[in-house]
C-alpha positions in Angstrom: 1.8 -16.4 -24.0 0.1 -16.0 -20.5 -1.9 -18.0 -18.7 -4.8 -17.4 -15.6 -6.6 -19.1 -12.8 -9.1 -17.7 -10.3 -9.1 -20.4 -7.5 -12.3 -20.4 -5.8 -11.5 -17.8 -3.3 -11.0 -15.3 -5.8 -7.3 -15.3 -5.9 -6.3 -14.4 -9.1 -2.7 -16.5 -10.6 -0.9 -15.3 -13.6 1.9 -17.1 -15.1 4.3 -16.3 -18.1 6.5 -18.8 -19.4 9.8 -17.5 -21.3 11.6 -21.0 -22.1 14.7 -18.7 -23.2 15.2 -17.3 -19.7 17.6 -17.9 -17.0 15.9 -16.0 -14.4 12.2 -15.4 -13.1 10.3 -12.8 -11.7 7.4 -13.4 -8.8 5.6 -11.3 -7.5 2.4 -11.0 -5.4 -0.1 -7.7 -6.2 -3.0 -6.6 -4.4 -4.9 -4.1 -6.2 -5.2 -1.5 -2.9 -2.8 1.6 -2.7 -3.3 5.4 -1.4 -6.7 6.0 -2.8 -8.4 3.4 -1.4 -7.4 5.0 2.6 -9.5 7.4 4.4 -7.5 10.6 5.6 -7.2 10.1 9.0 -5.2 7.0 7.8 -3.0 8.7 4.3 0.0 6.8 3.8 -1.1 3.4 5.3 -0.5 1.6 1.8 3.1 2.5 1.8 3.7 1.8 5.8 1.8 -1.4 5.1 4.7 -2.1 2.7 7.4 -1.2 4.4 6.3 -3.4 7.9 6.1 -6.4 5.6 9.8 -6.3 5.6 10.1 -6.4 9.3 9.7 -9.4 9.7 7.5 -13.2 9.2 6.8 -16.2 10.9 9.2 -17.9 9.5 11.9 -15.0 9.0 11.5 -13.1 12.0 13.4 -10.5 11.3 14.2 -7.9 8.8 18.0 -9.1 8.7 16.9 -13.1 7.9 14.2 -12.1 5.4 17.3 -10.0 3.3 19.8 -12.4 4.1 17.5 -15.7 2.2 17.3 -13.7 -1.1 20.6 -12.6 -1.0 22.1 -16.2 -0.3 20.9 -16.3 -3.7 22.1 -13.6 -5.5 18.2 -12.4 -5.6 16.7 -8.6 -5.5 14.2 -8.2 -3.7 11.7 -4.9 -3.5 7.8 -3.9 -3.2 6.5 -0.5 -4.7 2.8 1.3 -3.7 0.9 3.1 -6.3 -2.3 4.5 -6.0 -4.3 1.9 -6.8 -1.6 -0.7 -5.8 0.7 -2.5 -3.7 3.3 -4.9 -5.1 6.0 -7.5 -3.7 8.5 -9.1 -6.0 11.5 -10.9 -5.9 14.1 -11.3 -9.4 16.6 -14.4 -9.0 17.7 -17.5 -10.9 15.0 -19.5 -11.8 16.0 -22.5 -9.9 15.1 -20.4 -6.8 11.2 -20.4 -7.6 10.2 -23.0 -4.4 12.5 -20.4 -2.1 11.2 -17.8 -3.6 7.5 -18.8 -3.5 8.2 -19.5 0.1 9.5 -16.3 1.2 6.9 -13.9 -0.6 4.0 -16.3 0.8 5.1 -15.8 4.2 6.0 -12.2 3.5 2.5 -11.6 2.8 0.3 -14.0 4.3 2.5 -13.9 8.0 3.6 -10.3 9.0 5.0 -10.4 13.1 3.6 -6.0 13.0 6.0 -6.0 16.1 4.8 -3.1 18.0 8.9 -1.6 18.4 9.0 -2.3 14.7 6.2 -0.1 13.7 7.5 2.6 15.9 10.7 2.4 14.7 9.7 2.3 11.0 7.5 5.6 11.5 11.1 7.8 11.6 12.1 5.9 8.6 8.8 6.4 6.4 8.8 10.3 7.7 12.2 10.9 6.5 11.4 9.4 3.0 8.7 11.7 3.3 10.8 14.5 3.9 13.3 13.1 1.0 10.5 13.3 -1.1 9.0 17.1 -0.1 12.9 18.3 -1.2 13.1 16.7 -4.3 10.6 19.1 -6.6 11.2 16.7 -9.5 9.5 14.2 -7.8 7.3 16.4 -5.4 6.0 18.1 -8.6 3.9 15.3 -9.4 1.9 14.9 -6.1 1.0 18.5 -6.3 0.1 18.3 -9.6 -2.3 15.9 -9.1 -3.7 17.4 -5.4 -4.7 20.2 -7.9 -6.3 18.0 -10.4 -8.4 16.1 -7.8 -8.5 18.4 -4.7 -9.7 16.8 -1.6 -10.4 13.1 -3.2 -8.1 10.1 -2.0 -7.1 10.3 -5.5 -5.4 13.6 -5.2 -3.7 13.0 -1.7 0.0 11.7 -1.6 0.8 8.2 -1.8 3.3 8.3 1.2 0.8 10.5 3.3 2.2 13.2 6.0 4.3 13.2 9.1 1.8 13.7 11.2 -0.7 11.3 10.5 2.2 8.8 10.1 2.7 9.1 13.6 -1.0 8.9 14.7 -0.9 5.6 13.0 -2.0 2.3 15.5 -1.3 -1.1 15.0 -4.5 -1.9 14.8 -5.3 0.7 12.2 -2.5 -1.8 10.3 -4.1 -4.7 11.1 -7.6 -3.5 9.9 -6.2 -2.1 6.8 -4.7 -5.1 6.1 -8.0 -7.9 6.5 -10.0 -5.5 4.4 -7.8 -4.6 1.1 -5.4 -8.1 1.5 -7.9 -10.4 0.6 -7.4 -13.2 -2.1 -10.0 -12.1 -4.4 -8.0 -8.9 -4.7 -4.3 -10.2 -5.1 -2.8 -11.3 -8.0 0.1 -13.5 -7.9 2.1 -13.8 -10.8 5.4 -15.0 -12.4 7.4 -14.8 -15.5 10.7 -16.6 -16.6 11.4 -20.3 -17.3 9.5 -22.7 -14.8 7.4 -25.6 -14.9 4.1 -24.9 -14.7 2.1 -27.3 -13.3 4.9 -27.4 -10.3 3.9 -23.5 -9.7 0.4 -23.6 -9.6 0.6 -26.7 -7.1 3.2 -24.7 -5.0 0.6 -21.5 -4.9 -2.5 -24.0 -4.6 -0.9 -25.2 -1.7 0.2 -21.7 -0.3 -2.7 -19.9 -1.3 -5.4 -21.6 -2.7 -7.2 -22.4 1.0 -6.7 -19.0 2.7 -10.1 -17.5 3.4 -11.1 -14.8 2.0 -14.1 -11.6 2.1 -15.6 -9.3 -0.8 -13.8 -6.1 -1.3 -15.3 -2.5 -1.4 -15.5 -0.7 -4.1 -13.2 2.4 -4.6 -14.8 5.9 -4.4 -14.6 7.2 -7.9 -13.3 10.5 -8.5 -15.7 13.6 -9.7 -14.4 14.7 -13.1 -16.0 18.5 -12.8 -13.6 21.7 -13.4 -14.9 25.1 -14.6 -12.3 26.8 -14.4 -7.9 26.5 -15.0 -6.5 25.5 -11.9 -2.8 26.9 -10.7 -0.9 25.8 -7.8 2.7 27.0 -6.6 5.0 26.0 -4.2 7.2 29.0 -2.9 10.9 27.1 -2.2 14.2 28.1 -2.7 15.9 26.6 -5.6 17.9 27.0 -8.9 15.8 25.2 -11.0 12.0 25.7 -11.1 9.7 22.5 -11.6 6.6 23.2 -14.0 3.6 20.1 -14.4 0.7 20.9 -16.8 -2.1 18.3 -17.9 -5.6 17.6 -18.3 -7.9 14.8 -17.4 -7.9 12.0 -19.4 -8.9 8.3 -19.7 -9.1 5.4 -17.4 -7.5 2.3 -18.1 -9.9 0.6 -20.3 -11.0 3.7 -22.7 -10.7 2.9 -26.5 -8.8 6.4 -27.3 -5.9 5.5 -25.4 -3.9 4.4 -28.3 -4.1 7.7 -29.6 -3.2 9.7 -26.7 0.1 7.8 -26.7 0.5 9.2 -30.3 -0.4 12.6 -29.1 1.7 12.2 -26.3 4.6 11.1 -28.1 4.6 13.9 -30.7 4.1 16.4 -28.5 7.4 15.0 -25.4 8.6 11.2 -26.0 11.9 11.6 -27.3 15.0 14.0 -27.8 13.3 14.7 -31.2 9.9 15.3 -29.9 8.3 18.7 -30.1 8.6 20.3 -26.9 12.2 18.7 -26.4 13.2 21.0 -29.4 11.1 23.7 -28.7 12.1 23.9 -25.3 15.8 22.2 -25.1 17.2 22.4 -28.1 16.7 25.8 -29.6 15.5 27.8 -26.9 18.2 26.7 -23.8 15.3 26.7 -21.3 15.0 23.6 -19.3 17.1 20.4 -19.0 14.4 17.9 -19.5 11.4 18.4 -20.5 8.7 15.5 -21.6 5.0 14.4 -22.0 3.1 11.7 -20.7 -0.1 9.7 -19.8 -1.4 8.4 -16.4 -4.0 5.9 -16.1 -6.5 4.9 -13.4 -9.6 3.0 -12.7 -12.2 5.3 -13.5 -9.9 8.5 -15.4 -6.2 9.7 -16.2 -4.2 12.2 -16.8 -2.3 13.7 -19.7 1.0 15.8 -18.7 3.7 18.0 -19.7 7.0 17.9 -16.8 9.8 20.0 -16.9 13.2 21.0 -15.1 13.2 24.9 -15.8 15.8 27.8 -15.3 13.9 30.0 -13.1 13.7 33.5 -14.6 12.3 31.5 -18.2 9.7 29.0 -16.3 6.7 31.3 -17.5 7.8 31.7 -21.0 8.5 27.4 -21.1 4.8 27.7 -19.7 3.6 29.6 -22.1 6.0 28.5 -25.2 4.4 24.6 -24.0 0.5 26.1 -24.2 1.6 26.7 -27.5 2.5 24.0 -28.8 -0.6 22.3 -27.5 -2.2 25.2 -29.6 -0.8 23.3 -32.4 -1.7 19.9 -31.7 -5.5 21.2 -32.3 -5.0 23.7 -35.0 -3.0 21.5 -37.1 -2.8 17.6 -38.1 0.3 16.3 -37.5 2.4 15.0 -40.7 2.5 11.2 -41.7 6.3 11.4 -40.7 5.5 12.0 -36.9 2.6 10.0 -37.0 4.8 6.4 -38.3 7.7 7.4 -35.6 5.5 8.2 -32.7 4.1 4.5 -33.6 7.6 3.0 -33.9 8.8 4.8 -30.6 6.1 3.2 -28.7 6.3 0.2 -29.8 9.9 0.2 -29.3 9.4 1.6 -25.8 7.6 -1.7 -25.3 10.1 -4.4 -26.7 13.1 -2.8 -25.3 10.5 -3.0 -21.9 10.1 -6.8 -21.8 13.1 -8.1 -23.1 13.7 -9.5 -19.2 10.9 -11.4 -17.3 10.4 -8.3 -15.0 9.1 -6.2 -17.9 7.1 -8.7 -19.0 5.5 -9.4 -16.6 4.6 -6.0 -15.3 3.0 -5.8 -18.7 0.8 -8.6 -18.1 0.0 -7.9 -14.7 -1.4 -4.4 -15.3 -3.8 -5.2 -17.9 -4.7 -8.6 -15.7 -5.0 -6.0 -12.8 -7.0 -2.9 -14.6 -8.1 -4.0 -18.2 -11.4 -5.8 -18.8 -9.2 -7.7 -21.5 -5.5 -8.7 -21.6 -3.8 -8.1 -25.0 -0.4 -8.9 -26.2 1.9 -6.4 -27.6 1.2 -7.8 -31.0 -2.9 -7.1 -30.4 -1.4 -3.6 -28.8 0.2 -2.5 -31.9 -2.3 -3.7 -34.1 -4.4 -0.9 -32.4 -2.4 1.5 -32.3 -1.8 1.4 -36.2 -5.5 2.4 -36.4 -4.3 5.5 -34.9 -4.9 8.2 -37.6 -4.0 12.2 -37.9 -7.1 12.8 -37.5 -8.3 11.4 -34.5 -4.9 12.9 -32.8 -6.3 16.6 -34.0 -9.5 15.5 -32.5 -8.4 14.1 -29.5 -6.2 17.4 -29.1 -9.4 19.4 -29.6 -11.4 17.3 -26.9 -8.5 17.2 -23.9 -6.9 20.6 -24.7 -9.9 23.0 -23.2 -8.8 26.0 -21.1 -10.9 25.3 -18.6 -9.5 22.1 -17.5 -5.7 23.1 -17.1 -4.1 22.2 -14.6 -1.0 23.6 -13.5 1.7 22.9 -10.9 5.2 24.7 -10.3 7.8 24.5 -7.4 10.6 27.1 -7.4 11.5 30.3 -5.3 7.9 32.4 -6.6 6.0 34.6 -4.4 2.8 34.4 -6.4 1.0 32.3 -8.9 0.2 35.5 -11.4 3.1 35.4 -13.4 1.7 32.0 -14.8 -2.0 32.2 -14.6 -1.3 35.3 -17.4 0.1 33.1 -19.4 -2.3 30.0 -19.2 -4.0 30.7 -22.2 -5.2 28.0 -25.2 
């Protein structure tokens, strides 16, 4: 069971009991991340995230901020998305007043010392550089650069070196009053607690801070006539492949059934492609499927770690089996284990506070309606063959691949002959 509060400057509280628990997650969420910055200013979001470790009014440093939460025995982390920016610290649950304390000032009191922000720029560029040689992750921002060229959507969340440099304090600072608003942040907890103790804690911490109206986001335009290929020339010994489609925001009611298509086609050593791919043919070393979900659209995907010379028959082996998914219904055997896998996906997920309670904050974030897992599964039981063949039919057109590949290839023909439906 959950509970919410909007105070009356639009800050949003969540709170989820778990009386069984000896520990509790907090965590404070403002719904602002990559596609909400302007280009000159890519990457902000995740700067902004980093500099809030630098250093408060009350921990001045970045040595006493980690040094509180590891006095007791606490983790402490933030992560950016693109459509969010999240702060969170795990302890024992007798910590909560601490812990309360230090993510209030965290957030609400950054110092943005001018040597700081300087010195944090070589940091951010070198995870930046991290990233660009790490093609299993790097596959994904390219992926989606392709599906939404020249949108905030499409650029990368950590932005590039050089406009991480060009970054000003005051670009910070500005950043900051106009997504870090109250009416925008959620903060949350899950674990054992009192209740009524919490919400006077965050009434007191957060319940008078001023706040402003936020700005909408710019939505994304959905058009694309034709398949789209992209391909990274780099030297390597395994070849990175991404394929997908647009797909559904958050709140669409097909969504249940694309994780049942999903899950057929790549969740699982037994799934389809892992078989196909894996298992009988030796190609890749993982291979999967999966769904992405934003504000106003999504993506389905197809990821895989490929031996080089057989990336464009994997390409074309997986455009197959998609082939399948619209030709054919799948059988009432898939059909009950896809279901099962999810929802086992899910319980396995929130057996600790911190699953839960990223659970309930994304639907409290994104969804017009939070549901349980129990109202989650009763949906996705609905889910019948044939909507999966139909919803296979609808995503699967030719015209809206995307595809994405990193490994040591001069040209992007070898694959567009084989992106075929």
């Amino acid at each position: 069971m959950y509970h919410k509060k909007i105070f009356k400057n639009g800050l949003t509280l969540l709170t989820v009991p778990i009386p069984t628990a000896l520990s509790i997650t907090m965590s404070v969420f403002v719904k602002a991340g990559s596609r909400y910055e302007e280009a000159r200013i890519n990457g902000i979001s995740h700067f902004l995230e980093h500099l809030h470790f630098k250093g408060t009014k009350k921990f001045p440093t970045a040595k006493k901020l980690s040094e509180i939460v590891d006095s007791i025995g606490g983790e402490f982390n933030a992560n950016t998305g693109k459509e969010h920016t999240q702060y969170f610290i795990r302890a024992a649950a007798e910590h909560l007043p601490l812990i309360t304390e230090v993510l209030t000032d965290l957030v609400q009191n950054p110092l943005f010392d001018e040597k700081e922000i300087e010195r944090e720029k070589g940091v951010i560029i070198e995870e930046i550089n991290m990233y660009k040689d790490n093609p299993q992750i790097h596959i994904e921002s390219l992926f989606e650069e392709t599906m939404w060229p020249n949108t905030p959507l499409g650029k990368d969340i950590a932005g590039s070196a050089e406009v991480i440099r060009s970054i000003k304090r005051t670009d910070i600072i500005d950043y900051r009053k106009k997504w870090y608003q109250p009416s925008n942040t959620i903060v949350a907890v899950a674990g054992k607690f009192d209740e009524k103790e919490f919400e006077k804690l965050i009434e007191q911490s957060w319940g008078r801070v001023s706040g402003k109206t936020i700005q909408k986001f710019v939505p994304v335009n959905q058009g694309q006539t034709s398949p789209q290929v992209s391909v990274q020339n780099k030297p390597s010994e395994q070849a990175h492949l991404m394929l997908g489609f647009k797909a559904f925001d958050y709140n669409h009611r097909q969504n249940p059934g694309l994780q049942v298509l999903s899950t057929v086609l790549g969740g699982g050593m037994s799934s389809r492609l892992f078989i196909q791919i894996r298992e009988r043919r030796g190609l890749a070393y993982y291979v999967g499927s999966s769904v992405n979900n934003y504000r106003d659209t999504g993506n389905f995907y197809v990821r895989a770690g490929l031996k080089v010379s057989s990336a464009p028959q994997a390409l074309e082996v997986i455009l197959a089996e998609l082939k399948k998914m619209v030709s054919d219904k799948i059988t009432p055997k898939e059909l009950n284990k896809a279901k099962e896998y999810i929802k086992g996906k899910i319980v396995l997920a929130m057996e600790d506070p911190h699953g839960t309670l990223d659970w309930y904050l994304t639907q409290t974030a994104f969804m017009k309606k939070i549901e349980s897992p129990k109202e989650a599964f009763a949906k996705l039981e609905k889910v019948t063959s044939q909507e999966v063949q139909q919803l296979a039919t609808k995503l699967f057109d030719p015209r809206n691949l995307v595809v994405s590949v990193i490994g040591p290839f001069a040209d992007k023909m070898v694959f567009e002959k084989k992106m075929k439906l």
